[in-house]
C-alpha angles and dihedrals in degrees: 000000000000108000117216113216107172124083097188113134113244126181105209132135092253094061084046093061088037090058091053095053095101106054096098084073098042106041105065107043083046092062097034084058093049097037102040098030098019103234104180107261093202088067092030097052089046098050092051089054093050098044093049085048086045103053098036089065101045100039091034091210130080101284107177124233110217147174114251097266097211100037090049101045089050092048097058101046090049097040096242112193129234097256092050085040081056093049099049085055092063104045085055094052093044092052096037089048094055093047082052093046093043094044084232086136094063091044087043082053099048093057108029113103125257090213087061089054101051094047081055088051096046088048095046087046086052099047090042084061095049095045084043087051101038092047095055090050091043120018103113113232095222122036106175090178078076089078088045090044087056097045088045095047088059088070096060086045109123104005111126126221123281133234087250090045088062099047093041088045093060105039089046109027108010101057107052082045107067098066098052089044089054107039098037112019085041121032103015082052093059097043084055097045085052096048100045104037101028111200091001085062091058098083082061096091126176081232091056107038084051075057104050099034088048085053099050089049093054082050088046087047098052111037099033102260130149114273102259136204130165104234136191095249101053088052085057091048095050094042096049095046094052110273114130109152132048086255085087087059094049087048090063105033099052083049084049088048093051099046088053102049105031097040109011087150097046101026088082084054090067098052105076098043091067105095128271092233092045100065095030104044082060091042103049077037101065082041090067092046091041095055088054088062085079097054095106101068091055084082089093146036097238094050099042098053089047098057092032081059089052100045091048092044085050096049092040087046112022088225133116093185081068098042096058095051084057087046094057093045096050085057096047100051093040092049080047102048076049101052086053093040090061098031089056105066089048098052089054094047083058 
């Protein structure tokens, strides 16, 4: 892997494509929130320019700006509404700000196994392919609700959570949330910010990726934007398709800014006519990237039944909660048919 060293900001073409290279994650579940809960896409489309601008320029390499997979993904198959949606957004900043403030993040990142975060790594890769591949067969060319779900969103503009949307929010979309954001948003981000940019990843600590992303979601609470996280796989996405400075992040998210804040009622319009394979093929394509991230611990057995159990519990469940409980078990009975393998021999030469 070709390790990038320098954190110099540098406007090409190349870093431009780069900084597109994860719409594929961030597309779909965008316009499922607007167009299914009506979150407003005027706020939503300016926050996530200002966050990618943001964290361009502080982390000075491609940091992603994502949905929250899980709560997103939940939102939109139960039909969560905005104010719930808005909810969800603040409890994650409040938790992901005091792990920040605690340094819990950094301590959570010093003991938590790397084979745990491969098998992350392997099952988000996976799921990445099939949602690539799925939204390229299915993904319909032209979706009109999008304007409705626009119009409909302004109504919801301004209104600020209920007592019932925050006790609704984290039973339903906060929850299953927290384990993917840390192990995956947080401390598969910074292995792959290590990995991929050597001394220049570095500045991507488990302490301040709990502090941006719990930023961006007090902003997403309070004006109406969509619940935000970084997340490994996005990072992959960016880096293989080019982008190697922050000034990716500063190219998208100023087009996402403008967008927001020049044509938040037409902007939407524009999403579904940009072509199915042109937001899948990127998207199945940093899975495959993203599920060679794991490779190392293939090298041996252990590891590699560990991860090869996540990534199966994550295909046959969709979920990466799951995934890491079986995660955990598979470690725990390997380490423990090793422990009598070696303590057998010794017991019968006693």
């Amino acid at each position: 892997m070709r390790i990038q060293r320098s954190a110099q900001f540098s406007f090409t073409v190349r870093e431009f494509a780069g900084s597109l290279g994860d719409l594929g994650t961030l597309l779909p579940l965008l316009v499922g929130l607007i167009v299914f809960n009506g979150i407003s896409a005027g706020p939503a489309l300016t926050l996530i320019g200002l966050s990618y601008i943001a964290t361009g320029v502080y982390y000075r390499i491609p940091v992603p700006v994502q949905p929250l997979k899980a709560a997103a993904m939940i939102a939109i198959a139960t039909g969560a509404t905005s104010g719930q949606i808005r909810a969800a957004a603040l409890w994650m900043a409040a938790i992901m700000l005091i792990l920040a403030a605690t340094r819990l993040a950094d301590k959570l990142n010093s003991v938590f196994p790397r084979v745990l975060i491969h098998g992350i790594q392997a099952g988000l890769g996976l799921m990445m392919i099939r949602s690539g591949l799925k939204f390229i067969a299915s993904y319909p060319k032209c979706l009109g609700d999008v304007v409705s779900g626009v119009n409909a969103s302004h109504s919801h503009a301004g209104l600020l959570p209920s007592t019932a949307d925050f006790g609704s929010a984290l039973l339903l979309l906060v929850l299953p949330q927290i384990p993917l954001t840390i192990g995956n948003a947080v401390i598969a981000t910074r292995d792959c910010a290590v990995r991929y940019f050597g001394p220049a990843g570095e500045r991507v600590t488990a302490n301040r990726l709990s502090a941006t992303i719990g930023i961006g979601n007090l902003a997403a609470g309070l004006f109406g934007g969509m619940p935000m996280c970084h997340g490994a796989g996005g990072m992959t996405a960016h880096y293989h398709f080019g982008a190697r400075t922050g000034a990716a992040g500063v190219m998208i998210g100023s087009l996402f800014l403008v967008l927001g804040l020049g044509a938040g009622r037409w902007a939407p319009g524009l999403l579904p006519a940009i072509p199915a394979w042109a937001l899948g093929a990127p998207l199945a394509y940093a899975g495959v990237r993203h599920v060679m991230l794991a490779r190392k611990s293939f090298e041996s057995l252990a590891g590699a039944a560990v991860v090869v159990s996540m990534a199966a519990a994550t295909l046959l469940g969709s979920s990466l909660l799951v995934a890491l409980a079986v995660g955990l078990a598979a470690k725990v009975v390997i380490h423990g048919c090793m422990a009598l393998r070696r303590v057998g021999p010794e017991s019968s030469s006693g």
